[in-house]
matplotlib code that plots the C-alpha trace (Angstrom):
import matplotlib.pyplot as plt

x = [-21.8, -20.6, -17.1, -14.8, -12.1, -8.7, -6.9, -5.0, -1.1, 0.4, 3.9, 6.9, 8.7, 11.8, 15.0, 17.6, 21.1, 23.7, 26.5, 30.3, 32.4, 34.7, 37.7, 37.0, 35.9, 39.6, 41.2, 39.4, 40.2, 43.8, 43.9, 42.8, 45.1, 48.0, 47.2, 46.9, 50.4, 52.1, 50.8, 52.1, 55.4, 55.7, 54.8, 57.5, 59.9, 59.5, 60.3, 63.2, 64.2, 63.7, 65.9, 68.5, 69.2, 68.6, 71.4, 73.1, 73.8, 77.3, 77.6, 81.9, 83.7, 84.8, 87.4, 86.5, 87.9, 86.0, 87.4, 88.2, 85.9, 82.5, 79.3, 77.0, 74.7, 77.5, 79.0, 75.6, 74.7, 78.5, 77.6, 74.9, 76.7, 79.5, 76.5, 77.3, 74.1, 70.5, 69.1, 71.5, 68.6, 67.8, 71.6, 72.0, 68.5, 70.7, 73.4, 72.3, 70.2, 73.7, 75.3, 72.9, 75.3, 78.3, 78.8, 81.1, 81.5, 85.5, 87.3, 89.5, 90.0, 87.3, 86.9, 83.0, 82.0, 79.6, 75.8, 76.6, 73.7, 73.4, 73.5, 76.8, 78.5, 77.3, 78.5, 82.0, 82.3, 81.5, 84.0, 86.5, 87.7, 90.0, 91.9, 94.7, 97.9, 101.5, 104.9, 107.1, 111.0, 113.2, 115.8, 119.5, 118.2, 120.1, 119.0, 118.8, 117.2, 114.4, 114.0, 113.9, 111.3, 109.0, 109.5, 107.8, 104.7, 102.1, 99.8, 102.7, 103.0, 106.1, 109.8, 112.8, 115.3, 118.0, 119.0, 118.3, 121.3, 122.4, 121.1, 118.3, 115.3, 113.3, 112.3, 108.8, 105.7, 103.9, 100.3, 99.6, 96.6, 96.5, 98.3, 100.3, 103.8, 107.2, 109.4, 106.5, 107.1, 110.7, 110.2, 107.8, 110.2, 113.2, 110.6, 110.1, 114.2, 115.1, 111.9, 113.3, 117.3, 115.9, 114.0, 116.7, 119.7, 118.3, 118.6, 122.4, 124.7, 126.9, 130.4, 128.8, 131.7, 129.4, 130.0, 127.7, 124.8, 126.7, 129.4, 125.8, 123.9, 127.3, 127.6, 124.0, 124.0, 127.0, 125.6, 122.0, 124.0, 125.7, 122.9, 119.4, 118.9, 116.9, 118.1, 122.1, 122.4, 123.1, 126.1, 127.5, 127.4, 129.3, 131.6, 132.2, 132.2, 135.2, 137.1, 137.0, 138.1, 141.3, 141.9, 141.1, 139.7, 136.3, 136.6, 133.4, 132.4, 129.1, 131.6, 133.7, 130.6, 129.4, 132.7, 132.6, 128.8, 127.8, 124.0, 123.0, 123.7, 124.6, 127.3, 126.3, 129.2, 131.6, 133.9, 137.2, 140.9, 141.7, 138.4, 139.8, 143.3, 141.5, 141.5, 138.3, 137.1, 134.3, 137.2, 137.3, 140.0, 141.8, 141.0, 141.1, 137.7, 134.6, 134.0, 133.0, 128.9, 126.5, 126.3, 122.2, 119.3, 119.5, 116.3, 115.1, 116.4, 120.0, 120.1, 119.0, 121.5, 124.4, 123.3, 123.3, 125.2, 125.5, 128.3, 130.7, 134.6, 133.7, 136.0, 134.7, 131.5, 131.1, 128.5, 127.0, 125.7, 121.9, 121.5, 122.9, 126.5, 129.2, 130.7, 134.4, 136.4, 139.6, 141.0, 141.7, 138.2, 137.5, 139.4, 137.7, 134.1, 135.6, 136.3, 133.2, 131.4, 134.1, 133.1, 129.7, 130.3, 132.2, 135.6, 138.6, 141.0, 142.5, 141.9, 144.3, 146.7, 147.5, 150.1, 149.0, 145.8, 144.0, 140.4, 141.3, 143.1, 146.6, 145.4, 143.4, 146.0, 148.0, 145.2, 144.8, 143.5, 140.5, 139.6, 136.3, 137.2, 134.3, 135.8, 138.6, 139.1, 138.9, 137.2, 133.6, 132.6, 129.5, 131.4, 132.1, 134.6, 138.0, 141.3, 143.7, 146.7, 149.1, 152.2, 154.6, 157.6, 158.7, 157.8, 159.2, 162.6, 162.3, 161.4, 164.7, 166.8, 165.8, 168.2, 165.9, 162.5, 159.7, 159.4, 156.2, 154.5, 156.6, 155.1, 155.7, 154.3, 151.7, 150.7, 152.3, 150.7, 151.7, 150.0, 150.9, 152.5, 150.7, 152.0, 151.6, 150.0, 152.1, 150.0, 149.2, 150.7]
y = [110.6, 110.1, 107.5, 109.0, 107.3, 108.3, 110.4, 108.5, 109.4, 110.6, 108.8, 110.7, 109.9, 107.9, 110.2, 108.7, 107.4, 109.3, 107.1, 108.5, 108.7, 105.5, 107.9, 108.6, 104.9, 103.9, 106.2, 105.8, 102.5, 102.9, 105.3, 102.7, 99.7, 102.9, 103.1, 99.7, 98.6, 102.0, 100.4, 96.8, 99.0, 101.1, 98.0, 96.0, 98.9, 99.3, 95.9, 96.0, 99.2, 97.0, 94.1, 96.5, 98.5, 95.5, 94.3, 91.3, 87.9, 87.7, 87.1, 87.4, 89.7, 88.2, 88.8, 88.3, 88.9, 90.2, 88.9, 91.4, 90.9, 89.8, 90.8, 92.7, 89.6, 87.4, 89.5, 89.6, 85.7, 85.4, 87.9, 85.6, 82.4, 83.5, 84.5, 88.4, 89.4, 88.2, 89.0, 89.0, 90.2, 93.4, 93.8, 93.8, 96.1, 98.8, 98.4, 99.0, 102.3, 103.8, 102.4, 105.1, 107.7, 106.0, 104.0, 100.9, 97.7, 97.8, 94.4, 93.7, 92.4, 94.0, 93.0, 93.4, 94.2, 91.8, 92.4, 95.0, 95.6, 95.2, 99.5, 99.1, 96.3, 98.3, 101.4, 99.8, 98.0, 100.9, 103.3, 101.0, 100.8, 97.6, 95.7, 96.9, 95.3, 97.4, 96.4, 98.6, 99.3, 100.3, 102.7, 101.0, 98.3, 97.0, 96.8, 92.6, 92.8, 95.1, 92.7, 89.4, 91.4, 91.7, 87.9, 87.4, 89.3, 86.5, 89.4, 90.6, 88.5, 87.8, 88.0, 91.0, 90.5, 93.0, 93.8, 97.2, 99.5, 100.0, 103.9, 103.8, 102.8, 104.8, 103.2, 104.0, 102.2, 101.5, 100.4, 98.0, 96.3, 92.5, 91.7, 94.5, 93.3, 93.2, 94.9, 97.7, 97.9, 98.7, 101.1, 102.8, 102.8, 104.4, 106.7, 108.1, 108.5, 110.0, 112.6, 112.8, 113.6, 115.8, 117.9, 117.6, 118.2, 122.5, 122.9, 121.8, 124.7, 126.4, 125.9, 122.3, 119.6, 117.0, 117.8, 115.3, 113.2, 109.7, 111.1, 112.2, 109.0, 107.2, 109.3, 109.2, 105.6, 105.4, 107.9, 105.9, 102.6, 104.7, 105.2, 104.7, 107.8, 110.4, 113.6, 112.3, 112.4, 115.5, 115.3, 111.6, 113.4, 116.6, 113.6, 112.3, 116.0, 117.0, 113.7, 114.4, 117.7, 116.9, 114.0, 111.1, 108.1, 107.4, 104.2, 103.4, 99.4, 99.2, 99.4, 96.5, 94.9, 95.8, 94.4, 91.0, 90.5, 93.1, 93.1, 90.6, 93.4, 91.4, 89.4, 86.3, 86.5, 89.8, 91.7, 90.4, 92.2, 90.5, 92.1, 95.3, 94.3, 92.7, 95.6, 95.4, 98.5, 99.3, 99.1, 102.8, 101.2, 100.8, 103.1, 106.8, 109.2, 107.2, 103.9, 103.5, 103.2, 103.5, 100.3, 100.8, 102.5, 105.9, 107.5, 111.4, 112.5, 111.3, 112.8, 115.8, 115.5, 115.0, 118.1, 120.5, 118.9, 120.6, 123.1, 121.1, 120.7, 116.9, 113.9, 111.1, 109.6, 106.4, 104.2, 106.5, 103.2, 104.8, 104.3, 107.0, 108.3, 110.7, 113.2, 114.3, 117.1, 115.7, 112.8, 113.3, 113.7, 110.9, 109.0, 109.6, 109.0, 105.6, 105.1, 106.2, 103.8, 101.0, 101.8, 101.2, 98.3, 97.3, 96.7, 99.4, 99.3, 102.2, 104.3, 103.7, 106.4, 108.8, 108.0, 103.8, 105.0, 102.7, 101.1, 98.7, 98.2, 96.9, 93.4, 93.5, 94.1, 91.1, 88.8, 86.2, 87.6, 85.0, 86.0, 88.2, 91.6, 92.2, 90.1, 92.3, 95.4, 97.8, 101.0, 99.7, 99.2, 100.8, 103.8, 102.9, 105.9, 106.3, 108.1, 107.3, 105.2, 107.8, 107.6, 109.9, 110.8, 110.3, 107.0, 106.6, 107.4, 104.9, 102.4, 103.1, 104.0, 102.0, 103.8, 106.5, 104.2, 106.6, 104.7, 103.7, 107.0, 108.7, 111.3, 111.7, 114.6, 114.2, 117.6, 119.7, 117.9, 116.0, 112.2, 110.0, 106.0, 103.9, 102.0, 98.5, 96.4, 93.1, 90.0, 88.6, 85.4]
z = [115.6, 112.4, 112.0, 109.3, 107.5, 108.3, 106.4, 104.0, 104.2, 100.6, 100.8, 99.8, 96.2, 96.9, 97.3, 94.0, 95.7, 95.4, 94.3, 95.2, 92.2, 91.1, 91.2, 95.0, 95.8, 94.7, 96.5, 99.4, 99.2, 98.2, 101.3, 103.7, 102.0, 102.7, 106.4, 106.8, 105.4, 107.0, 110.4, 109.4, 108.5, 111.1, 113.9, 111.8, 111.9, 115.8, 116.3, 114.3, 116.0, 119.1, 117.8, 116.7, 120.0, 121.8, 124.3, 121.9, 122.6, 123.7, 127.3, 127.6, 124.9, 121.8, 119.1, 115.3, 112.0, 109.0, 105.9, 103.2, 99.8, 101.6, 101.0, 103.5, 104.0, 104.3, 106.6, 108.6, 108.4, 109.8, 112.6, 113.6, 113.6, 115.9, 118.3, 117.9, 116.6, 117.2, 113.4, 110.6, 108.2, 110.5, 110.7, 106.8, 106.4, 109.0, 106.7, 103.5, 104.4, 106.0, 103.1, 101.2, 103.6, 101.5, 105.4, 104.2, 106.5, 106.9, 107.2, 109.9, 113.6, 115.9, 119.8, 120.3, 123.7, 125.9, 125.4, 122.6, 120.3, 116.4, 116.5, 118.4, 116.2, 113.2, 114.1, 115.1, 111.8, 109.9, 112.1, 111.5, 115.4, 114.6, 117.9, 118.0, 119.5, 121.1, 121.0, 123.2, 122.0, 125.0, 124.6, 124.1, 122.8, 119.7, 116.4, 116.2, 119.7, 117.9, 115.4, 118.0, 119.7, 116.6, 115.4, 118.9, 118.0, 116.4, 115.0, 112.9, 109.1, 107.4, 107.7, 107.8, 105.3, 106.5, 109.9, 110.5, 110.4, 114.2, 115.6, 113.0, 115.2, 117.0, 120.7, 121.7, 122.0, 119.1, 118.5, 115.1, 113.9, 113.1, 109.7, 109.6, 108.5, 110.3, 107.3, 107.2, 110.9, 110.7, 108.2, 110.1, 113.1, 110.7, 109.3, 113.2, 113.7, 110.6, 111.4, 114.9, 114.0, 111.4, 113.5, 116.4, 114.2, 113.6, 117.3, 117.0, 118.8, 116.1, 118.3, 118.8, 118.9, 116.8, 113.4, 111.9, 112.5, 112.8, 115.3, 117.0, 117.1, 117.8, 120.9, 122.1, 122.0, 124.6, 126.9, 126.5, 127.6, 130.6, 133.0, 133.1, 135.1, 132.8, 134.4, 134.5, 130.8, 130.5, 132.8, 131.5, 127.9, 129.5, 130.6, 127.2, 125.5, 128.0, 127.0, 123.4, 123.5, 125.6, 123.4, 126.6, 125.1, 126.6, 128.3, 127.8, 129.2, 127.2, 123.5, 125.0, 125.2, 122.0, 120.2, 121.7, 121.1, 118.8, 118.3, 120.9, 123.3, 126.4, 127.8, 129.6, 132.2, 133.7, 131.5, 131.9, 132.0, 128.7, 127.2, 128.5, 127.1, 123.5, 120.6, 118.7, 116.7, 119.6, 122.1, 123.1, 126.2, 123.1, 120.6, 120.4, 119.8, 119.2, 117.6, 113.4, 114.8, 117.3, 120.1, 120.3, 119.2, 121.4, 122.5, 122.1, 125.4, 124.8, 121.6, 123.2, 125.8, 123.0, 121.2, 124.8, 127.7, 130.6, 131.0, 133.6, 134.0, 134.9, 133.7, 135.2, 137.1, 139.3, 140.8, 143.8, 145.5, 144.6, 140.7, 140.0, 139.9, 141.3, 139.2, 139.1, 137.6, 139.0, 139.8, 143.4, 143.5, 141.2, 144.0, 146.6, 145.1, 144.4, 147.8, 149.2, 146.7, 148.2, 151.6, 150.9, 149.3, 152.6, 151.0, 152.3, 149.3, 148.8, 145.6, 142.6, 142.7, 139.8, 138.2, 138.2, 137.5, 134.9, 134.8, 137.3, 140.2, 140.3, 141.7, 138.7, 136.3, 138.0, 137.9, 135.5, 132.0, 132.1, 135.9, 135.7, 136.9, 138.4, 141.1, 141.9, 143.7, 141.0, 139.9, 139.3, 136.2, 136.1, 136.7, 132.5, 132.5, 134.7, 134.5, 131.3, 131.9, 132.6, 133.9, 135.4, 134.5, 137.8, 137.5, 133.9, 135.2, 138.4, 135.8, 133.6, 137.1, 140.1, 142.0, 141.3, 142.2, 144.1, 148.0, 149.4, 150.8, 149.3, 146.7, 142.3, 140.5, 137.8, 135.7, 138.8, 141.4, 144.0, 144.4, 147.3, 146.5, 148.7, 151.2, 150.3, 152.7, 154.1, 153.9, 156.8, 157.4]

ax = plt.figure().add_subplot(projection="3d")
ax.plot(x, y, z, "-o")
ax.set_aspect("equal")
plt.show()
């Protein structure tokens, strides 16, 4: 057996490289550095996503005030340091790309919420949704009683020249922001009557016995110091309405008041007969029609209530012993709703009558003039309207002719009607 040599192996020629070209090595390479820092951005961006919807620091709610004229980073860096926000550079990154959206940060007073996140202080900053503060301006209440009320308020800034003229406020509940200032406040206020009258005034009745807007606020006022009882203004204006026309002075207790104190709009002790007896030009005991101005600031509904009373024959109205009051068309009836209230009251005096009929009773009228009338047997005052001093002519004549003096239980006639004299009672001894 012969050996043979193994074949010998031919080795293949050596395949050339094929190198890639340098335009697609570089943007191969670009394309990996591009993935690489979109990942670092788009880890950084979750986490600021993370940080910016994140619950915030603040554990209580707390007020603060961005200053007008700062910068988005300093309003940021000032975030962080009152412990609102966690990351005042993530706040002003959120801030500049909605500022791209023309989103502004708005200066002002805001009251941020407890555990609110960046998103939610960014959003309210940017909305504008300032703290804002009320002040509430009942109806009657007098013009320098308006303006006490508003030198009381802290978050209002500087001073009111001018007393507002009386009747030129509109009460209601108003809502202000930090800063705002007290003369821009009573315009505002002024702004919302004169709107109000205006758009009241159109709805005035043609055979209406207000002829112009002063007699109409002057009016109001007195029936919005009357009673406090919504649905009786219609009636205490009917009241008032019925005295004008037959020429009866109004009698009205609140514009006694108003002439001894004027703006302050209370008086510190009872009314007196000698502030009955005193003339002052709010004095409608004393004067005749209705006096030169209002006595308050008079709200929509009595306005309303000025412009449309109610339809009624009624003269007079007194304390009902409920809040309310008793209407009268007479004064027999009048009467006898004062006694009713005196009965409840547990007194028994008898009601005045007609023809020695005024505000009080005749114990008043003999009483001291510095003795409060309150303290007397009278008409009550809240009852603010009662039966002109008339007297009879019966009564005239006795005065000139006692021979001719009406008798105890006897009767007198007053406008064709005849009104018992009371039998006076003999003191006990």
């Amino acid at each position: 057996m012969i050996d043979q040599d193994p074949p010998s192996r031919v080795s293949e020629p050596e395949r050339p490289k094929i190198r890639r070209p340098v335009v697609t090595r570089v943007f191969g390479s670009l394309l990996l550095w591009f993935f690489a820092f979109a990942a670092i951005i788009a880890g950084v961006g979750f986490w600021a996503y993370l940080t910016f919807t994140a619950p915030g620091p603040l554990v209580e709610k707390k007020i603060y005030e961005i200053a007008k004229d700062q910068s988005r980073a300093a309003i940021a860096v000032a975030l962080q340091d009152q412990g609102i926000i966690t990351d005042a550079r993530v706040f002003s990154a959120a801030a500049a790309v909605d500022s791209l959206r023309d989103a502004r940060l708005k200066p002002g007073e805001y009251e941020f919420a407890a555990g609110a996140s960046m998103h939610d202080v960014l959003l309210m900053i940017e909305g504008g949704r300032f703290l804002t503060y009320k002040v509430t301006i009942p109806e009657g209440w007098t013009s320098e009683m308006v303006v006490a009320r508003l030198n009381e308020q802290p978050e209002l800034d500087g001073t009111i020249a001018a007393l507002p003229a009386e009747g030129s406020i509109f009460p209601d509940t108003y809502v202000f922001r930090r800063h705002l200032t007290r003369a821009k406040m009573i315009e505002d206020m002024q702004a919302a009557q004169t709107k109000m009258i205006a758009e009241l005034w159109k709805t005035r009745p043609a055979d209406s016995l207000i002829t112009s807007k002063q007699e109409w606020i002057t009016l109001a006022s007195i029936v919005e110091k009357e009673t406090g009882v919504a649905t009786e203004r219609p009636q205490v204006a009917s009241v008032f309405i019925n005295r004008l026309k037959q020429k009866m002075r109004l009698q009205s207790d609140p514009t006694i008041i108003y002439g001894i104190v004027g703006g302050k709009g209370k008086l510190d002790r009872p009314l007196t007969r000698a502030d009955i007896d005193t003339p002052t030009p709010y004095n409608t005991y004393a004067i005749d029609g209705l006096p030169p101005g209002p006595i308050a600031n008079p709200g929509k509904a009595a306005l309303e209530a000025v412009l449309n009373p109610d339809k009624t024959p009624y003269l007079y109205f007194v304390a009902d012993g409920t809040g309310g009051h008793a209407f009268a068309s007479t004064l027999e009836e009048h009467n006898a709703n004062v006694a009713k209230w005196r009965a409840q009251q547990g007194t028994n005096e008898p009601a005045v009558p007609a023809a020695v009929a005024p505000v009080v009773a005749p114990a008043a009228l003999a009483a001291p003039a510095d003795k409060p009338v309150d303290a007397l047997p009278k008409i009550p005052a809240a009852a603010a309207v009662a039966a002109p001093v008339v007297v009879a002519p019966a009564v005239v004549a006795a005065a000139a002719d006692p021979a001719k003096a009406a008798k105890p239980g006897s009767t007198v006639t007053v406008n064709g009607k005849l009104v018992p004299i009371p039998v006076l009672k003999k003191p006990k001894k």
